[in-house]
KOLDOSE-736487 format. One record per residue (C-alpha): residue in one letter; z, y, x negated. Coordinates in steps of 0.2 Angstrom, whole numbers, padded with zeros to 4 digits, always signed. Example, Ala and Ser with C-alpha at 12.3 -4.5 7.8 and 13.67 -1.06 7.14 Angstrom:
REM residues 2
A+0039-0022-0062/S+0036-0005-0068/
//
This chain:
REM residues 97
X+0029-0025-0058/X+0040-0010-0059/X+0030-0002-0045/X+0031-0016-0033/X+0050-0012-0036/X+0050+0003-0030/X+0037+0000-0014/X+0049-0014-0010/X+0066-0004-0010/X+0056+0011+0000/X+0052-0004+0012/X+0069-0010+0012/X+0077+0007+0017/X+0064+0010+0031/X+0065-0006+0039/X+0078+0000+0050/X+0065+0015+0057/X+0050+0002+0056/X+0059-0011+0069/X+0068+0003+0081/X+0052+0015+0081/X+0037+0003+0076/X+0042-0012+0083/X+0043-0020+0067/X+0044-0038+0067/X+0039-0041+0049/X+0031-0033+0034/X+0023-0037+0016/X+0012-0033+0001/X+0001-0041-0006/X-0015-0039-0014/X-0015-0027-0033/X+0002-0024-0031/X+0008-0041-0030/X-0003-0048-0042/X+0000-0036-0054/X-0017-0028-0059/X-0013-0012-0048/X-0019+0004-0053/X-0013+0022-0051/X-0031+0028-0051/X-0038+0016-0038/X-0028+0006-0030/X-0021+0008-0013/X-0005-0002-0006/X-0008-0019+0004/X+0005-0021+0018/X+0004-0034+0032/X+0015-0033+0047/X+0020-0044+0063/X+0024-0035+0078/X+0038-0040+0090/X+0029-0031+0105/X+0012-0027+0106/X+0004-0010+0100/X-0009+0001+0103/X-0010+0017+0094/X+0006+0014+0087/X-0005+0002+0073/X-0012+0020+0069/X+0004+0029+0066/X+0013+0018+0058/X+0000+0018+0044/X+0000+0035+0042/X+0019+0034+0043/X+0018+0023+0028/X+0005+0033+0019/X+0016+0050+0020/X+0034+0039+0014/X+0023+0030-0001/X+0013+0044-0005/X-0003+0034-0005/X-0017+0026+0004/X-0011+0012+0013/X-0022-0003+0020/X-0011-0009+0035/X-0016-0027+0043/X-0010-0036+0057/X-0005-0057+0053/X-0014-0057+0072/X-0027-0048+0067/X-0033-0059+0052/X-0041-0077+0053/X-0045-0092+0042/X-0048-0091+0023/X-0042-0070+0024/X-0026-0076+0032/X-0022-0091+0020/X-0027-0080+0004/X-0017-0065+0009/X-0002-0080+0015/X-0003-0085-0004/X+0003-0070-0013/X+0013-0061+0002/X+0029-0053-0004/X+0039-0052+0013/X+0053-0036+0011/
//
């Protein structure tokens, strides 16, 4: 739990950048890191965002944004991008920052 701490306030103080440079609408964990079975070894860092404009390639960079600022693998999704059961499971454990 400690961990997700520390993703959230790294979160926290970028989501300034995120919306000005990203187009940020809103962002979350979930996944290991919410649930509490995350591991050091293994596991990567489950972040879901909303955009308030649409983006292209944009998707792309701020992934690897994320990935250079958490120092580690990030599995970025779109809310728009998910449907049904994915979207309600995901929805159920989300931690909005």
């Amino acid at each position: 739990m400690n961990y997700l701490k520390t993703v959230t306030r790294i979160i926290r103080q970028l989501k300034p950048e995120l919306v000005r440079e990203y187009n940020v609408a809103h962002i979350g964990l979930f996944g290991s890191i919410v649930r509490d079975d995350f591991s050091f070894e293994k596991s990567d860092i489950d972040i879901i965002v909303d955009f308030s404009k649409p983006v292209g390639i944009e998707f792309v960079d701020l992934a690897e944004y994320l990935e250079r600022k958490l120092s580690r693998k990030v599995d970025l999704v779109s809310r728009k991008g998910i449907k049904g059961r994915y979207l309600t499971e995901i929805e159920s454990e989300v931690v909005y920052v």
